[in-house]
C-alpha positions as CSV (number, residue, x, y, z in Angstrom):
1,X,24.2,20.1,-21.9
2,X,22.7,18.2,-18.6
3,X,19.4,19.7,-18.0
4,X,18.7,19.8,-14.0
5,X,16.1,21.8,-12.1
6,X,16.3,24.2,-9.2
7,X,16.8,22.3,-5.8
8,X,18.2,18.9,-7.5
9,X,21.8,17.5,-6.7
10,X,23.8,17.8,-8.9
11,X,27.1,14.9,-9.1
12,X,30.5,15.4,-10.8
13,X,33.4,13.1,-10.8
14,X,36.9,13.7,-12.3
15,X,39.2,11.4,-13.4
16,X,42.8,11.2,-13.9
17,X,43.9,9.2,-16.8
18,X,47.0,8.0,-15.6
19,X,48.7,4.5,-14.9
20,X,50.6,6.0,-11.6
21,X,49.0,4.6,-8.5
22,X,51.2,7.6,-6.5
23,X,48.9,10.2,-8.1
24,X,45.7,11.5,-6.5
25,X,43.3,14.5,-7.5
26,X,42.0,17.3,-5.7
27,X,39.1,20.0,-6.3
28,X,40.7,23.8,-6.1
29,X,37.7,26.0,-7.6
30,X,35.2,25.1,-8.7
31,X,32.7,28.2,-10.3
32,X,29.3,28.8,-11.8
33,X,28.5,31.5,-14.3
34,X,25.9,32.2,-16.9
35,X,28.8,33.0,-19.8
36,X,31.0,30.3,-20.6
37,X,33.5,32.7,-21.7
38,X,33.6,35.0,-18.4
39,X,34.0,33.8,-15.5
40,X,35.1,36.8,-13.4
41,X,32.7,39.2,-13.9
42,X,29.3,37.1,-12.9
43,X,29.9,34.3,-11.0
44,X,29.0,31.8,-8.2
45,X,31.6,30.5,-6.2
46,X,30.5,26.5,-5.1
47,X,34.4,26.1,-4.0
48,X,37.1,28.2,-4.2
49,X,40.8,27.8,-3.2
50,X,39.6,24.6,-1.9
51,X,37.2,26.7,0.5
52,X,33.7,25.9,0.3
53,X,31.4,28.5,-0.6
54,X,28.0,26.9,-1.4
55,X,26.8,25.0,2.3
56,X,25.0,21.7,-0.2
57,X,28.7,21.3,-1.7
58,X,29.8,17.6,-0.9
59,X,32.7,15.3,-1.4
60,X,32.0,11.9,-2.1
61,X,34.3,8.6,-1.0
62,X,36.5,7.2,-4.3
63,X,38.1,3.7,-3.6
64,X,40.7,4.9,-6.7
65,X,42.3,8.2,-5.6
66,X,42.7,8.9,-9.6
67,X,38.8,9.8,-8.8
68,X,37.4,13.5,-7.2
69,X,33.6,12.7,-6.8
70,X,31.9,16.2,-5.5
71,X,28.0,17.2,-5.9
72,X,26.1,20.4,-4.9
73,X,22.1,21.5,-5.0
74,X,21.0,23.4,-8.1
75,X,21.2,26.9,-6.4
76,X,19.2,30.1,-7.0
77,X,21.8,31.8,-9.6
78,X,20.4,29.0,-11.6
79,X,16.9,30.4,-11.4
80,X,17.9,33.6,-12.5
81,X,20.0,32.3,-16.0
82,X,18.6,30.2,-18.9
83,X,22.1,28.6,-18.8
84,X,24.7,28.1,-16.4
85,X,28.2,26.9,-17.2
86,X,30.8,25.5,-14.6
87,X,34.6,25.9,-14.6
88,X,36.2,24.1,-11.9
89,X,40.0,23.3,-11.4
90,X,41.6,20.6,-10.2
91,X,45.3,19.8,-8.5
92,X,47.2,16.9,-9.0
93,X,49.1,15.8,-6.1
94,X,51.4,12.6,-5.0
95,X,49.2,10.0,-2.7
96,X,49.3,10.4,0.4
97,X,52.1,13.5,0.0
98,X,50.2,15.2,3.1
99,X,52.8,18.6,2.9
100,X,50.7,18.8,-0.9
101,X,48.3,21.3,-2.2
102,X,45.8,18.1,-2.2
103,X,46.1,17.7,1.9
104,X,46.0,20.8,3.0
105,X,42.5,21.8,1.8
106,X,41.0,25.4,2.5
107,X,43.7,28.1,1.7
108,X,42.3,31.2,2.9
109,X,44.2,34.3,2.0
110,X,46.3,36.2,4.7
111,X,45.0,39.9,4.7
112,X,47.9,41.9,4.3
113,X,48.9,44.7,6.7
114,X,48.4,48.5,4.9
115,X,51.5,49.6,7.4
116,X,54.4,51.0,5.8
């Protein structure tokens, strides 16, 4: 557990453990929720779909892009929860491959039309 109180930043980094230099990492999702085995029914969405959600959520400069360094502030929900667990997913994309998932950040969902 990493013990942190309410209004404190928070810092994460992934790594890739790989000997490619072609390969880079992205943050998707990345979710809060007070069950470490649910999290779809109470959650808090920090970045989703490579969307941010929470307005403290930061990316942080890597010199290695084998490296995703984010951090956020320690947010209400965690006030309201003796624990809080975090899911997030990451993508793994080819450097500098700017048609990938990696490059082309925020994927907000079309809304479909309810016309036959």
């Amino acid at each position: 557990p990493y013990y942190i109180d309410l209004n404190q930043n928070l810092y994460l980094q992934a790594y890739l453990h790989s000997s490619d230099p072609k390969l880079t990492v992205f943050v998707d999702t990345c979710v809060a929720s007070p069950d470490r085995q649910d999290f779809t029914t109470l959650v808090y969405d920090i970045i989703k779909n490579g969307c941010v959600r929470d307005s403290s959520y930061a990316t942080y400069h890597s010199p290695n892009s084998h490296f995703a360094r984010f951090g956020f502030n320690a947010f209400e929900f965690m006030s309201r929860h003796k624990l809080v667990y975090l899911r997030c997913e990451l993508v793994v994309c080819t450097h500098r491959d700017y048609s990938s998932r990696c490059y082309r950040g925020c994927l907000s969902r079309a809304k479909r039309d309810t016309s036959s």
